[in-house]
N, C-alpha and C positions, 0 to 999 in steps of 0.2 A: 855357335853358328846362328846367323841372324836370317830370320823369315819375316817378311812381310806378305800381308793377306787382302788381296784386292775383291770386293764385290762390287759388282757391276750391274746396273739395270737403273732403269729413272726411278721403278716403283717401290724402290729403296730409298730415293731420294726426296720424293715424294709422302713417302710414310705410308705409302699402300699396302704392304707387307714388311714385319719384323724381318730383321739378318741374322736369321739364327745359325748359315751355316759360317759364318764366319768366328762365330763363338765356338761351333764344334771344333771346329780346324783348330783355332787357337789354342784347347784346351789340348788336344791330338796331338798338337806341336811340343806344347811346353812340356807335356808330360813323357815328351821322345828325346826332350832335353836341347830343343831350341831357344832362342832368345826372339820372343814376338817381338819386332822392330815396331811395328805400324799397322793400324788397319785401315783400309780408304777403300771407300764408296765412290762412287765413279758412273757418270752419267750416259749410256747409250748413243754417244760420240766418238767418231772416231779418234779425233782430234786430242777430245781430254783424256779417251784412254790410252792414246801415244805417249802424251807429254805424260800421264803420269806412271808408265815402264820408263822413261828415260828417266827419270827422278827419281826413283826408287834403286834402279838397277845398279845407282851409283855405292850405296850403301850396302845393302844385302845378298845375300849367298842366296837365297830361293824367293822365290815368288810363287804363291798360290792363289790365281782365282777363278772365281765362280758367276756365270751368269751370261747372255749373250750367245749361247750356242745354240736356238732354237731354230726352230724355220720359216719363222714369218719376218717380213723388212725389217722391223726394230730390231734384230737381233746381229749387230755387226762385230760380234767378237770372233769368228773365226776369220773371215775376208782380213780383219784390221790384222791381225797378229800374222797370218799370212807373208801380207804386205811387209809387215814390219820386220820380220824375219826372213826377206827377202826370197820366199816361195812362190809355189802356184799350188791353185788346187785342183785334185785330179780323182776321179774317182776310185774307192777304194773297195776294192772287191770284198773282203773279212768284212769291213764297217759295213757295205751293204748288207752281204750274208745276216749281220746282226741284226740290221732292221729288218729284214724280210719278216727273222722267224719273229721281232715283236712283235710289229703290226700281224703278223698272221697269227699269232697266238692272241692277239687282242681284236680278232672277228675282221677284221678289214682289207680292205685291198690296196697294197703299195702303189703309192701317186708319186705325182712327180718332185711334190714339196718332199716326203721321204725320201726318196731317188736323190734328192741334193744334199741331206744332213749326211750322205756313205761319201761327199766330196769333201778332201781332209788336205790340209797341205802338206806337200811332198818331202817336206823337210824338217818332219817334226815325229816322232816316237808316238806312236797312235797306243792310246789307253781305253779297252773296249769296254763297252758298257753292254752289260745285260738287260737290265731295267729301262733302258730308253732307248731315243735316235739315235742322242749326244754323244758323241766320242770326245773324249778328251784327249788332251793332247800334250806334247808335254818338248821342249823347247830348251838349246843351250846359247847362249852369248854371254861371252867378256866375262866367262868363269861363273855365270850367275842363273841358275836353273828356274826355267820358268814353265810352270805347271796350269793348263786350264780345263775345268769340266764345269760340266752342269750344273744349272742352281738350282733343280729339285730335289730339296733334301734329302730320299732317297735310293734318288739315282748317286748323287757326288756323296753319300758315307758309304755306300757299299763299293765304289772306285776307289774312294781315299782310304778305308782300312782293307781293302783288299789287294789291291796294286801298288797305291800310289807308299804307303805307309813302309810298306816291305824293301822297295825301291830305295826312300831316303837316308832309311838306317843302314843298309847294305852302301849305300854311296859316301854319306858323312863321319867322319868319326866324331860319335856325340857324346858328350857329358851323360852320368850317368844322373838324374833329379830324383828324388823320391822325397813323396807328399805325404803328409797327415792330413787329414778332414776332420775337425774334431766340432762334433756338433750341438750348439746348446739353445735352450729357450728362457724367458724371463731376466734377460737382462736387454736396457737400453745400449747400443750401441758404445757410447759413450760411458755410461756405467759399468758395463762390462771391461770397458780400456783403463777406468780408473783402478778396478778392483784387480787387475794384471801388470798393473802399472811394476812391481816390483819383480813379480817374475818373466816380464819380458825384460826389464833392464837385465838380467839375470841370462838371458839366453843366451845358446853356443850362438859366436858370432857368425859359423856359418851357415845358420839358419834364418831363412827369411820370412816372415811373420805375414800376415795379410788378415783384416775382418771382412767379412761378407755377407753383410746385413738384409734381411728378409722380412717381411709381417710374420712368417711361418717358423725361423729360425736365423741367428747368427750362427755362420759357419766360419769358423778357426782354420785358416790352414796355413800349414807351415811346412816349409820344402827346403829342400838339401841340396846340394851339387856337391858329387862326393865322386872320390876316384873307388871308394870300395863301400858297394850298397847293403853288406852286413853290417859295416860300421856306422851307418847312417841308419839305417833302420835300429839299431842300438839306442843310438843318440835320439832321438826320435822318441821312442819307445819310454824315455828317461822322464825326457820333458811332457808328455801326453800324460804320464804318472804324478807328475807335478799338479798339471792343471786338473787330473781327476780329486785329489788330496786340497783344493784351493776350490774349486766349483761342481765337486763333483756330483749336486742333486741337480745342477742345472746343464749337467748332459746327456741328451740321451741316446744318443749312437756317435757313431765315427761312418766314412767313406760318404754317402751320397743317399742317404735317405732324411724321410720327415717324419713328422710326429704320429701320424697314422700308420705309418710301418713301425714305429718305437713299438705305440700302443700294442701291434697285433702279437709283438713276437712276448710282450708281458703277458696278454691272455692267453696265447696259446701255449706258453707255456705252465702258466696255470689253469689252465683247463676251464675258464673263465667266460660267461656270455656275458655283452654289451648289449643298452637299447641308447633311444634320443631321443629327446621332447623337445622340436626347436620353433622358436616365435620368430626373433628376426632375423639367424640364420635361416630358416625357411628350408631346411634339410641338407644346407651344407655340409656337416657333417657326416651326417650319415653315409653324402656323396663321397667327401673323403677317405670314411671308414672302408667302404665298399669298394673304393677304387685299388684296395691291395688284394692281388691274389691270393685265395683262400678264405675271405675276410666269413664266407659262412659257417666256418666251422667256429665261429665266437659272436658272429653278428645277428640278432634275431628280426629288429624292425625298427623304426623311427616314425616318428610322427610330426611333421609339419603345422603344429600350432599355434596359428597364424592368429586366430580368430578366438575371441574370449569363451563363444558358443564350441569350439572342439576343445578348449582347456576342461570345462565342466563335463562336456559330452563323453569326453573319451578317456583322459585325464583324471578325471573325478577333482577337478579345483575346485573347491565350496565357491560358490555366488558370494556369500558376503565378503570372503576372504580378496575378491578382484574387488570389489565396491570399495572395500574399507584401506586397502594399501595400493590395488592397481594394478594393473598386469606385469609392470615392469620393478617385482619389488623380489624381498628373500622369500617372503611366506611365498609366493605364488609359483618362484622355482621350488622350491623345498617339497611341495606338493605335484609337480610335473615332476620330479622322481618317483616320488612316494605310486604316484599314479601310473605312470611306465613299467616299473619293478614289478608292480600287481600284472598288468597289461599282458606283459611281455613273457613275463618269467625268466630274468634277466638277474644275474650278478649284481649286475653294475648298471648305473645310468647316467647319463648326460641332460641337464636342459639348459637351456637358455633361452631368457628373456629382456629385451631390451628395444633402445630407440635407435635404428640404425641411419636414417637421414633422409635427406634433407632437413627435412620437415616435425614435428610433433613435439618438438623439446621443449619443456618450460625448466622456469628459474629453479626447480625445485629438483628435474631430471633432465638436465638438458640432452638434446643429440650427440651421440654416445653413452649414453648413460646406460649401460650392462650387466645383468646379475645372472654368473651363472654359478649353478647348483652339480656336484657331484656325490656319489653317495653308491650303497648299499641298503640292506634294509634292517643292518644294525645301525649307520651311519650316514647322516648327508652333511657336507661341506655345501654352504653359497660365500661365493665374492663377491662385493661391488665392483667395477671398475668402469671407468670414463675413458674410451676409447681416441673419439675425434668427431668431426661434423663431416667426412669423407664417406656415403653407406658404403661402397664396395670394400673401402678402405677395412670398415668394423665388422663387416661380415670376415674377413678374412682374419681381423686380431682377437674377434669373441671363439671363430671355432678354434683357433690354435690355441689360445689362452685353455676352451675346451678341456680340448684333449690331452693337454699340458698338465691340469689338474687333475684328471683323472690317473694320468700315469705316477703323477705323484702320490696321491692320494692309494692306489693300491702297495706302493711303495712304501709305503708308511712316510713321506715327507712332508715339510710345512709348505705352505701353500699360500 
């Protein structure tokens, strides 16, 4: 079955806000064992959002979109589809009821611009919403189902896997897909495809392969279309085995996590505390550490060591030791462990020191130029590495690189 996913509003088109619901949809879809035909962006016109249902409808079984059900003038997706669907709109007593009780649960008094979003047209399968005005709505012609709600994120995931989701599998009979996520760090894109080069020529041919490259991780995944999903999960299982026996220091989970969840379930399973001593991450880190639930039962504190005066003060980095090599060298990570681990009373530590960008690079360390330091207080590991002249860019490849090392490094791997 083939879906195509319409978002609609200008401030898509404009680049005023990402479209991230039409990535969730897609992902909801494929993995319900649709075939995503198309996704189009679509400008707050009536006009362009006619022609482009009548150009879609010719190809695919469904249509989902999202955007244009608000209540202010720019907002013509309910009138257009109306029209188009040869309705009227009428007020709907339920869709009101829903708005009552939101705006009264949310302190206010129903006006007349609410009073209009309960007017829904007469000839369409009303999809209620708890979370907002919006009702969506949901629409048949020429055999080809056409579904619209809300573009507040949400409001349209709690309709779409609550309604709309249950709806398309009870109506299509769908393939059944099942995915792998296999997730690794430390390889280039490209170096990762050479060094797989033979066991993906290798692979069942009814599996489809895909890379999905990140600063933070390449994600592997590879999915099935199978009439029997023990048999596929088998096969699956086979191949996943393969690449753990081919790269398997450079994985560190499967389904839908990163490296700061890898890290947490290594410490906490060994009953392990973390600290951080970061220069030109500037506490990235730490932010990532801390962004997993639970992260305090292993995470004690980090230090933003920005400045050569907190490297000494706090740190204990000897003065000659920055004079003599400079802040951005091994000795001076090597000691922003050593100094943390005291600090902290930590396991384990993190630092990094480096020239994140624009600015400060010379011939000798230009921008990117990276040294981070992992360790214990039998052992510290420092890297060099050269990131890029991008800062957001190298803040984001020194902390993964980070934490990359550290998970190795309590692993016992090379680094």
């Amino acid at each position: 079955m083939k879906a195509d996913i319409i978002a609609i509003g200008d401030e898509i088109l404009i680049g005023q806000i990402t479209d991230t619901n039409s990535q969730f949809i897609a992902e909801k879809l494929n993995l319900s064992g649709f075939e995503i035909r198309q996704i189009t962006s679509v400008a707050d016109d009536k006009n362009h959002i006619v022609s482009v249902l009548d150009e879609v409808s010719k190809y695919t079984d469904l249509v989902l979109m999202t955007g244009g059900l608000g209540p202010t003038e720019d907002d013509l997706t309910k009138q257009t589809l109306t029209d188009y669907f040869g309705g009227n709109l009428v007020l709907n007593e339920e869709v009101l009821e829903d708005v009552r009780q939101f705006v009264k649960n949310k302190g206010f008094e129903l006006n007349e611009r609410n009073r209009k979003q309960a007017e829904v047209p007469d000839n369409c399968k009303i999809i209620r919403n708890k979370n907002g005005t919006a009702a969506g709505m949901r629409f048949e012609k020429n055999n080809t189902i056409f579904i619209s709600m809300p573009a507040v994120p949400f409001e349209m995931k709690e309709m779409f896997e609550t309604s709309i989701l249950p709806f398309l599998k009870e109506k299509f009979n769908l393939p059944k897909i099942v995915h792998r996520n296999v997730l690794t760090y430390g390889f280039f894109e490209s170096s990762l495809a050479e060094k797989l080069s033979s066991w993906e020529e290798q692979l069942h041919p009814k599996i489809k392969l895909a890379y999905l490259p990140s600063p933070e991780r390449i994600r592997l995944r590879l999915s099935m279309i199978c009439d029997s999903e023990e048999k596929a999960e088998k096969i699956l299982d086979e191949e996943v085995q393969k690449l753990q026996n081919l790269i398997g220091e450079s994985i560190f989970g499967y389904g839908d996590i990163f490296l700061q969840e890898a890290l947490a379930e290594i410490l906490k399973e060994k009953k392990a505390t973390i600290s951080t001593a970061e220069s030109c991450t500037s506490g990235n880190i730490a932010r990532l550490i801390t962004s997993v639930p639970g992260s305090s039962a292993y995470f004690k504190g980090g230090i933003a060591a920005y400045s050569n005066e907190v490297k000494t003060a706090l740190l204990k980095v000897p003065e000659e030791i920055l004079e003599k090599h400079g802040a951005v060298s091994r000795e001076v990570v090597e000691q922003m462990v050593k100094g943390q681990l005291e600090l902290f009373n930590t396991d384990y530590g993190i630092a990094v020191s480096g020239i994140a960008g624009p600015d400060g690079g010379t011939p000798e360390k230009p921008v990117g130029t990276t040294w981070i330091a992992v360790g214990n207080k039998n052992k510290i590991i420092a890297r060099k590495y050269t990131f890029g002249t991008r800062r957001l860019l190298n803040v984001r490849f020194a902390s993964s690189k980070a934490m990359d090392n550290l998970r190795r490094f309590i692993l016992g791997y090379d680094f």
